[in-house]
C-alpha positions as CSV (number, residue, x, y, z in Angstrom):
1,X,-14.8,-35.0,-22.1
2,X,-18.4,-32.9,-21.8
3,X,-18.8,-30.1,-23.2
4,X,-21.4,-27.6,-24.1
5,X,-20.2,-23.9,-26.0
6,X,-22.6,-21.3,-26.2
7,X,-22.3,-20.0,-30.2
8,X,-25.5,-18.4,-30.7
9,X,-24.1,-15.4,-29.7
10,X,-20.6,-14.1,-31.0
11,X,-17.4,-12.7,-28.9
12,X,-18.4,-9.5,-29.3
13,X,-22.1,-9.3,-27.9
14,X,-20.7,-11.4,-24.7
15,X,-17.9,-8.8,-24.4
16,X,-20.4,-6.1,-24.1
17,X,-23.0,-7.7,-21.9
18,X,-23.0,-7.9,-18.2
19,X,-21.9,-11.6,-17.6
20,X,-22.2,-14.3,-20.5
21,X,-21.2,-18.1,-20.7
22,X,-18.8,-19.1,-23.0
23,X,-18.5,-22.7,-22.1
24,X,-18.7,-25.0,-19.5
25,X,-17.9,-28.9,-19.5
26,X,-16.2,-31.9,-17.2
27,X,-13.0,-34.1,-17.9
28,X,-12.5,-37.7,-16.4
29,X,-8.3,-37.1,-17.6
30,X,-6.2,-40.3,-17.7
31,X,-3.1,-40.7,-15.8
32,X,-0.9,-37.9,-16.4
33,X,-3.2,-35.8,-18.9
34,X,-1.9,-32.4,-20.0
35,X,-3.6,-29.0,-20.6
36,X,-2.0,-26.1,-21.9
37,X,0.2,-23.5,-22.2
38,X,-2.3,-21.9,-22.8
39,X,-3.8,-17.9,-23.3
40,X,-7.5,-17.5,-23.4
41,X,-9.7,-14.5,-23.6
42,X,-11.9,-15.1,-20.9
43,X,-12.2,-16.2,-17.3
44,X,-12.4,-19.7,-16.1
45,X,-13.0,-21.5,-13.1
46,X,-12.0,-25.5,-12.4
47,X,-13.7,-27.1,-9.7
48,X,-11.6,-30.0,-8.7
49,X,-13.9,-33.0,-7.8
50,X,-11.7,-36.2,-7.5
51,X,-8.2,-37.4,-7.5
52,X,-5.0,-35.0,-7.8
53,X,-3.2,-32.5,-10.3
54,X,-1.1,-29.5,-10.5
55,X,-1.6,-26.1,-11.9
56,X,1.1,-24.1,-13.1
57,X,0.6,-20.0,-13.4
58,X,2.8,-17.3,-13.7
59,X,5.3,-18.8,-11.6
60,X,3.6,-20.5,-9.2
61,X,2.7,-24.4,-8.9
62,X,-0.1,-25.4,-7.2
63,X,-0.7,-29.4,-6.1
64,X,-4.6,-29.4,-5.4
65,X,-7.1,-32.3,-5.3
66,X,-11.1,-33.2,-4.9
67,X,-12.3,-29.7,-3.0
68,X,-10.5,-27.1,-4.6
69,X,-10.7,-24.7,-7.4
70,X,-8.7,-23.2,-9.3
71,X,-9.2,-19.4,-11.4
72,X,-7.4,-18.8,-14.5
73,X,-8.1,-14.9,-15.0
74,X,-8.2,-14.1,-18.8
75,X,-5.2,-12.9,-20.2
76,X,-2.8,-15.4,-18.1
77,X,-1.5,-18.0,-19.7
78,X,-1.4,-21.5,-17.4
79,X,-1.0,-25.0,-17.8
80,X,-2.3,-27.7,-16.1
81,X,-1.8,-31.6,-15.6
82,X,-3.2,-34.6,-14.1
83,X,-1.4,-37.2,-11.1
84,X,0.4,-39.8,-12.8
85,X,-1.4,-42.3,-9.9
86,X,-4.3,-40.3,-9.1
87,X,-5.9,-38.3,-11.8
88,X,-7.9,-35.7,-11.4
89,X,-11.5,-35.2,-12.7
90,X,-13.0,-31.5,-12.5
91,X,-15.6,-29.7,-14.0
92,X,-15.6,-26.0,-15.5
93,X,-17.2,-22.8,-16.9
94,X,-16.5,-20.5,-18.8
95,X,-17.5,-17.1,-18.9
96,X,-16.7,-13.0,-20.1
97,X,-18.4,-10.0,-19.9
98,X,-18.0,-6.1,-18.6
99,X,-18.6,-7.7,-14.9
100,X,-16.7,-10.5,-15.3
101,X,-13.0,-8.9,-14.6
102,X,-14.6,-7.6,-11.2
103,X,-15.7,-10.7,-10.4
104,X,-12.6,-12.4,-10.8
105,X,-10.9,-9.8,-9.3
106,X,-13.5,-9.6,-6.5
107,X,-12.6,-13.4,-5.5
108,X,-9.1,-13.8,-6.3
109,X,-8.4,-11.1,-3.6
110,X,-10.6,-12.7,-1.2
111,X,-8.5,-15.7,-0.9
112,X,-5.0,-16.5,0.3
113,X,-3.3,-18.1,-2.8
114,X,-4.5,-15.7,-5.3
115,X,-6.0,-18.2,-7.4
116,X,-7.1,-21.0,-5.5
117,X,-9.9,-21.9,-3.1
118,X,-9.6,-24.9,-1.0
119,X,-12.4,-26.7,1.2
120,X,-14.9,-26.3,-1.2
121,X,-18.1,-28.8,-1.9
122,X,-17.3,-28.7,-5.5
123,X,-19.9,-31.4,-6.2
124,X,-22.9,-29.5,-5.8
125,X,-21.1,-26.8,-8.5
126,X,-20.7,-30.0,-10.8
127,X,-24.7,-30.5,-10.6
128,X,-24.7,-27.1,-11.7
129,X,-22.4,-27.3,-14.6
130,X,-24.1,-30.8,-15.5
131,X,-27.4,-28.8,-15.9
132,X,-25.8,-26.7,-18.0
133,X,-24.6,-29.9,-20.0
134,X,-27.5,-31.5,-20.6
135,X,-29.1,-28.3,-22.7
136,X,-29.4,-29.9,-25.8
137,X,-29.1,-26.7,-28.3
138,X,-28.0,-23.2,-29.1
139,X,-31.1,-21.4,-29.2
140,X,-32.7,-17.9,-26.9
141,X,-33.6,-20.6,-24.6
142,X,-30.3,-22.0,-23.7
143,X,-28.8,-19.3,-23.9
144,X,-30.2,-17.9,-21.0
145,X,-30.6,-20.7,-18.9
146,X,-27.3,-21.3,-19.3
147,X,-26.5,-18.0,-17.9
148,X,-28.9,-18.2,-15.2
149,X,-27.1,-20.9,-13.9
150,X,-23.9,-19.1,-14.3
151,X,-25.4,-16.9,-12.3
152,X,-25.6,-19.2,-9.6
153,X,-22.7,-20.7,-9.4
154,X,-20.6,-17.4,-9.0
155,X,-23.4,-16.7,-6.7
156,X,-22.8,-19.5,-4.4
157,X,-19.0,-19.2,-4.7
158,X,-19.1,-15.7,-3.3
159,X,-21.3,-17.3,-0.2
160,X,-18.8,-20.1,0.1
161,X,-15.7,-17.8,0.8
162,X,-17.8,-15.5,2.9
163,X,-17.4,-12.6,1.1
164,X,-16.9,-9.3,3.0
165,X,-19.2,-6.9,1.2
166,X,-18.7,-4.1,3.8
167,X,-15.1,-3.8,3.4
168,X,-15.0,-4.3,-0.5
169,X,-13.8,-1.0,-1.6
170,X,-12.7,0.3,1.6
171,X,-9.1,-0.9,0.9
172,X,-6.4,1.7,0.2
173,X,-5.7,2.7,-3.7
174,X,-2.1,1.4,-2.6
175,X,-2.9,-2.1,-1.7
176,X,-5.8,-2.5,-5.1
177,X,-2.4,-1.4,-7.0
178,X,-0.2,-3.9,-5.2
179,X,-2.8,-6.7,-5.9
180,X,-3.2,-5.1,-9.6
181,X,0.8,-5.6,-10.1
182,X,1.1,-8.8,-8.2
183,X,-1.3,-10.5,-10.6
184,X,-0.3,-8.7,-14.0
185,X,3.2,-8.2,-13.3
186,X,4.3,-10.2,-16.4
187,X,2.2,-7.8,-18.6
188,X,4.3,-5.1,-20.4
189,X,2.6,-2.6,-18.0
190,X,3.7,0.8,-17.4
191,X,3.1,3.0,-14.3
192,X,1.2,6.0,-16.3
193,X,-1.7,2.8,-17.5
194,X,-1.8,1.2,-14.0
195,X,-3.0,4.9,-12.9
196,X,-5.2,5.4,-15.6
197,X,-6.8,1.9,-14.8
198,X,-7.7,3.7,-11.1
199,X,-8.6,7.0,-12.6
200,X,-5.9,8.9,-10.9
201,X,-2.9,10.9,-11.2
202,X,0.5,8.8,-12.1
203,X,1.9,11.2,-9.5
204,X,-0.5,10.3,-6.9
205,X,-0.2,6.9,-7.1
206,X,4.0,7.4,-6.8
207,X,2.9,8.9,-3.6
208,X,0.5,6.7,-2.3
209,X,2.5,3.3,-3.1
210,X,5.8,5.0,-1.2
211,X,4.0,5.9,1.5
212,X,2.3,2.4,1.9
213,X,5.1,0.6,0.8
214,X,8.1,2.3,1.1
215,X,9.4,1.8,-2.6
216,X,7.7,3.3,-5.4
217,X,5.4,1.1,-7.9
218,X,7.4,1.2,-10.5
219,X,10.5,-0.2,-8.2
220,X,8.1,-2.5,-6.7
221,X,7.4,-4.1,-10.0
222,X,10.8,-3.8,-11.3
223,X,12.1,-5.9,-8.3
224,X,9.0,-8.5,-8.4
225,X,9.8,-9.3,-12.0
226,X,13.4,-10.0,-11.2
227,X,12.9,-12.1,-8.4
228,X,10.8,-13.8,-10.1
229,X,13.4,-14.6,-13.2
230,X,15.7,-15.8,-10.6
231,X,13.0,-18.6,-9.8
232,X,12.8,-19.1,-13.9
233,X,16.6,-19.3,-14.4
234,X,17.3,-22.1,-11.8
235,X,14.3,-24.4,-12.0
236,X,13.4,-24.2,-16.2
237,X,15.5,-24.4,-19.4
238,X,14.6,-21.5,-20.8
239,X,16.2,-19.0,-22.4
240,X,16.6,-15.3,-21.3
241,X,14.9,-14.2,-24.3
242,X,11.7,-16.5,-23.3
243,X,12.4,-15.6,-19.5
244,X,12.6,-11.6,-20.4
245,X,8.8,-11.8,-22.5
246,X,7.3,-14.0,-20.4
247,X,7.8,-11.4,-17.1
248,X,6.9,-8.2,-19.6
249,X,10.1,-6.7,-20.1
250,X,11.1,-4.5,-22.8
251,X,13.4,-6.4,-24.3
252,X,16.1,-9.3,-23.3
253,X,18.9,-6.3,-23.3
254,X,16.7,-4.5,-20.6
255,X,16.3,-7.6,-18.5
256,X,20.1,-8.6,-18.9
257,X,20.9,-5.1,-17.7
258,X,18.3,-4.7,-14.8
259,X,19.2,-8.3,-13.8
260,X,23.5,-7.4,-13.2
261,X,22.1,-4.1,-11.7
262,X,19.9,-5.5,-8.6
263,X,22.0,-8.5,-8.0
264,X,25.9,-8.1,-9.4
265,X,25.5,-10.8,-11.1
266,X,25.0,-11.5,-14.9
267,X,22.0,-13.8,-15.5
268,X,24.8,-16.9,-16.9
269,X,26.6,-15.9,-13.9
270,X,23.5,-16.3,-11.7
271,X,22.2,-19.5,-13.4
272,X,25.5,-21.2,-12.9
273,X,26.0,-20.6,-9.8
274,X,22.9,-21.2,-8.1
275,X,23.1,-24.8,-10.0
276,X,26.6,-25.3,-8.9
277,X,25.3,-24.8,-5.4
278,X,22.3,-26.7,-5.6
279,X,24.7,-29.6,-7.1
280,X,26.9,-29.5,-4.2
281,X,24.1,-29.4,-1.6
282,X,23.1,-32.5,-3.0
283,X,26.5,-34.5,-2.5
């Protein structure tokens, strides 16, 4: 593995500037090679340049290979791996900052799967990151060539996915809420901070999401956490206490008790049975 971590400057001070790297660096992984669970406090961006792996975030697996990338907003916690025949190589930066979340943001809800890109020459971003690489020390210097070619490279992502400028913005407040929910639905989020976020009245938005979306956004997330538990319960061993915090509920008595409510079923009841019948299917 390559690495280079920028440490002249502390968490703090990149926090509070505009955009600042954190690190950036490039794994040959062997066959099989594991990364993760895990949380980190700023963004990073994979750029896939040979051989095959699988992401796994929030609930979602992704199989990608040479030409993708892959975003892991901060906050989320993810986990990746490498093919057992065809490992993957891929480079990455990281970086945070007061513009950084927009970015992010700005990208992940340009694309189709939320946080992937495919069809992308990763290899000219590798160059990129290599320059970055090959700064030999921590001082003013580096530090902001470094970030100059940070710069760059969410630069030239932006061109690659042909980024609408004209219509950034111009969606409704109800669909930047949907998006906001869809990709922090396992946070512990409540309806009054998702309209603070927006700068607007927790009534209006009520009003706004119903009349998009025909359920209100606190339903909306109520229901997407549960069906995602369902997805949690069949295919992993984990417990309901594990399932309940990982999708942001209150407490494992809350998720028991929403769970029986929206689908009759207890969650032992639900787990069972969706294995028996996945057991039979298979006969």
């Amino acid at each position: 593995m390559k690495e280079y971590k920028e440490t002249l400057h502390s968490l703090t001070y990149k926090s509070n500037s505009d955009l600042s790297l954190y690190s950036a660096g490039y794994e040959q992984c062997s066959s099989g090679y594991e990364y993760g669970p895990k949380f980190r406090a700023y963004e990073l961006i994979h750029f896939v340049l040979s051989g095959k792996g699988e992401l796994h975030i929030d609930e979602h697996i992704f199989s990608l290979s040479a030409g993708d990338v892959f975003i892991i907003p901060a906050g989320k916690i993810a986990y990746y791996k490498a093919s057992q025949t065809d490992p993957w190589s891929y480079a990455w930066v990281g970086f945070l900052g007061i513009s950084s979340k927009t970015y992010i943001y700005q990208l992940m809800s340009s694309t189709q799967k939320i946080y992937i890109i495919n069809n992308i020459d990763t290899v000219k971003y590798k160059n990129c990151i290599f320059d970055i690489l090959s700064l030999e020390n921590n001082t003013t210097y580096d530090y902001l060539k470094a970030n100059s070619i940070l710069l760059n490279i969410i630069a030239m992502l932006f061109h690659d996915i042909n980024f609408d400028e004209s219509n950034w913005g111009k969606a409704s407040i109800a669909d930047e809420v949907k998006f906001y929910l869809d990709t922090n639905y396992a946070e512990k989020l409540k309806i009054t901070d998702v309209a603070k976020f927006f700068g607007i009245h927790p009534n209006y938005l009520t009003r706004i999401f119903y009349y998009k979306f025909g359920v209100s956004p606190k339903q909306y997330l109520t229901d997407l956490k549960l069906n995602k538990s369902r997805k949690l319960l069949v295919t992993t061993e984990s417990s309901v206490s594990v399932i309940a915090n990982s999708l942001g509920f209150e407490d494992q008595l809350a998720f028991s008790k929403a769970f029986k409510k929206h689908f009759s079923l207890s969650l032992s009841e639900y787990r069972k049975k969706t294995r028996m019948l996945a057991t039979d299917s298979k006969k």
